[in-house]
C-alpha positions as CSV (number, residue, x, y, z in Angstrom):
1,X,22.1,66.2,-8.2
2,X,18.2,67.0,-8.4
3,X,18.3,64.6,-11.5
4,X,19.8,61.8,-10.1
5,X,17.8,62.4,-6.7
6,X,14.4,61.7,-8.7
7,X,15.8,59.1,-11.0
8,X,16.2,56.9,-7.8
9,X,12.8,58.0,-6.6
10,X,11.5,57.0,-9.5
11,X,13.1,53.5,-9.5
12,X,12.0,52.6,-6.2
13,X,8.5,53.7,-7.1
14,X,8.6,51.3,-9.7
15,X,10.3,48.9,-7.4
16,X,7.4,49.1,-5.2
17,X,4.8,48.8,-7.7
18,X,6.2,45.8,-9.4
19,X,6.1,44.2,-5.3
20,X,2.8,45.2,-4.9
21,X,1.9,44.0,-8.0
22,X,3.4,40.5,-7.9
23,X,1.6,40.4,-4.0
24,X,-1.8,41.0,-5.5
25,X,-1.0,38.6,-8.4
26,X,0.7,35.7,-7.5
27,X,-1.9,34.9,-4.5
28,X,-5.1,34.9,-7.3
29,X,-2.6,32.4,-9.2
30,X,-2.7,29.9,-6.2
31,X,-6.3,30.4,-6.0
32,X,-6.7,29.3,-9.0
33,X,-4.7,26.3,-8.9
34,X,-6.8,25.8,-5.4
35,X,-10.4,25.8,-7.6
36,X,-8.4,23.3,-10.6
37,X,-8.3,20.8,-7.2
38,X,-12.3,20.4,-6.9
39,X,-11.9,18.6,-10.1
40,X,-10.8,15.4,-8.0
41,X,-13.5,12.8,-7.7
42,X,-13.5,9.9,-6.0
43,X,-14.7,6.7,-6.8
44,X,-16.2,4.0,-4.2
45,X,-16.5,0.3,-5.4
46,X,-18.2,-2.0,-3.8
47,X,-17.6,-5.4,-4.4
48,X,-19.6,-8.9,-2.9
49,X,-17.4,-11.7,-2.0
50,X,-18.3,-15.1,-0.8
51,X,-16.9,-16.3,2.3
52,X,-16.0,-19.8,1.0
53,X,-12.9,-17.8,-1.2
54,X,-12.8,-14.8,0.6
55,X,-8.9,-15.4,1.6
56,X,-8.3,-16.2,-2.4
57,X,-10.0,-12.7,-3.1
58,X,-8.0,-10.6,-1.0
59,X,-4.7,-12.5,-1.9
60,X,-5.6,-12.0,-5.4
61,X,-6.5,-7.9,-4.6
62,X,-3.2,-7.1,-2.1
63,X,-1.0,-9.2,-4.4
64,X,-1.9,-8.9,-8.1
65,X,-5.0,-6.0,-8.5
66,X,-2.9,-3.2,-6.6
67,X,0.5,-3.9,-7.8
68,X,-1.1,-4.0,-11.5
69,X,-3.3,-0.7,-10.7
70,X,-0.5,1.2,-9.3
71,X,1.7,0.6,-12.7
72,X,-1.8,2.9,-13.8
73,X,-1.6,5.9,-11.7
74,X,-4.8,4.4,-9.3
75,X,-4.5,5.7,-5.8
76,X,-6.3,3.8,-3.3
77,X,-7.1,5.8,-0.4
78,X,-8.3,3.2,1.7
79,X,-10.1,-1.1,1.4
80,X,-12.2,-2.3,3.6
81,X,-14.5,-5.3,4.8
82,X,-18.3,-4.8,5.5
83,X,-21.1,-7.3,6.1
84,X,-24.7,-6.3,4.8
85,X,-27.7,-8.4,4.8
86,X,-25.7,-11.6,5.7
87,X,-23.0,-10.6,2.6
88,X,-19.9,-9.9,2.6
89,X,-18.6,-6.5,0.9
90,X,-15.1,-5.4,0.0
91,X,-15.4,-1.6,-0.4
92,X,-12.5,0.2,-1.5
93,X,-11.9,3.9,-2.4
94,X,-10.0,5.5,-5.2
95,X,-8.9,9.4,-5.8
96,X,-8.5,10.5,-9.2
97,X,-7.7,14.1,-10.8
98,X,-10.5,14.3,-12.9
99,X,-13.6,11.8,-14.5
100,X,-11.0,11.5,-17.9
101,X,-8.1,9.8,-16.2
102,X,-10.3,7.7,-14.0
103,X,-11.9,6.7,-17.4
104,X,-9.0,5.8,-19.2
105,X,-6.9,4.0,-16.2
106,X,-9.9,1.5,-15.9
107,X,-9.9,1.1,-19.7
108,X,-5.9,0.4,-19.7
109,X,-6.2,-1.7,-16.3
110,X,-9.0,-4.1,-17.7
111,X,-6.9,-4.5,-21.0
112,X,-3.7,-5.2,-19.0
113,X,-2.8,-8.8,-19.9
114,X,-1.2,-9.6,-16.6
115,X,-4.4,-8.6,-15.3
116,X,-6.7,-10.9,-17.3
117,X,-3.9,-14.0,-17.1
118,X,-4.0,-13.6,-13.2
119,X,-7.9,-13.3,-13.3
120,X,-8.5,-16.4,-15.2
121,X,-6.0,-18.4,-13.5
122,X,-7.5,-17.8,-10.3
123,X,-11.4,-18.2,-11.3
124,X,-9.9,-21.1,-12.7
125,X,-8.5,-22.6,-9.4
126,X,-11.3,-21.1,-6.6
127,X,-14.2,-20.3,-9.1
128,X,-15.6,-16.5,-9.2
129,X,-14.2,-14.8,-6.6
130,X,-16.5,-11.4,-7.0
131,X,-20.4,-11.4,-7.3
132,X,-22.0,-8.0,-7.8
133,X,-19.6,-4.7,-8.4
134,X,-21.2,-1.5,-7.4
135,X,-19.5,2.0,-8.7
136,X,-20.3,4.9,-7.5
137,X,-18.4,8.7,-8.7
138,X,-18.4,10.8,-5.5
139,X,-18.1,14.3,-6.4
140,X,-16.6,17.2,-3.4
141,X,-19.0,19.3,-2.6
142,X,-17.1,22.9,-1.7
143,X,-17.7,23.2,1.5
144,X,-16.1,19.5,2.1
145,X,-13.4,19.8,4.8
146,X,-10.9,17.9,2.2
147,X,-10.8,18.4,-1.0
148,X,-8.6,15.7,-1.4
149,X,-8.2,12.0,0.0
150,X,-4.7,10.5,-0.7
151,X,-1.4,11.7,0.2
């Protein structure tokens, strides 16, 4: 009786250490996963368009540029319309996981055939749609109140 009195002592010692245990561990996992998340970066572009096309721009972007960027993993997290200095701006922003996939989605969107088809036909029809492209990599700072953007 003594014998089989510590043998179940002993398994819920071990019971409770392996509990213990998984508390202490599992937690530092998802904190690790959490620090893998402040390799998202974001990427603003900033694009001038003329006012004279401006319809055929954003016709061109809603219909054709986001359809085509989705079939590459882009996320937009939000487009939107600024005037500077008597110019017009569309100024959009992307998420991405990391600098590498942002890298290669671009190179695979700008090789996309659809793509360069859709932009020729309509530079072809309302001349250049897009002046001067600015691209800017933000980078989260760690105290940011959002590490990430997009749902």
């Amino acid at each position: 009786m003594i014998s089989s009195l510590n043998a179940q002592k002993y398994r819920i010692l071990i019971a409770s250490i392996a509990i213990l245990t998984a508390g202490i561990i599992l937690p530092q996992r998802s904190l690790a996963s959490a620090g893998e998340q402040q390799s998202v970066v974001h990427q603003l572009r900033i694009y001038e368009i003329f006012d004279n096309n401006k319809k055929a721009f954003h016709d061109r972007f809603r219909d054709h540029a986001m359809r085509i960027m989705a079939k590459y993993a882009f996320k937009i997290v939000a487009t939107w319309e600024s005037k500077k200095d008597n110019r017009t701006e569309f100024v959009y922003l992307l998420e991405w996981p990391d600098k590498e996939t942002m890298t290669d989605r671009w190179k695979k969107f700008l090789q996309d055939q659809e793509w360069i088809k859709i932009k020729k036909e309509t530079g072809e029809v309302n001349g250049p749609l897009v002046g001067e492209i600015q691209d800017r990599t933000l980078y989260l700072t760690e105290y940011s109140p959002r590490q990430t953007l997009a749902k």
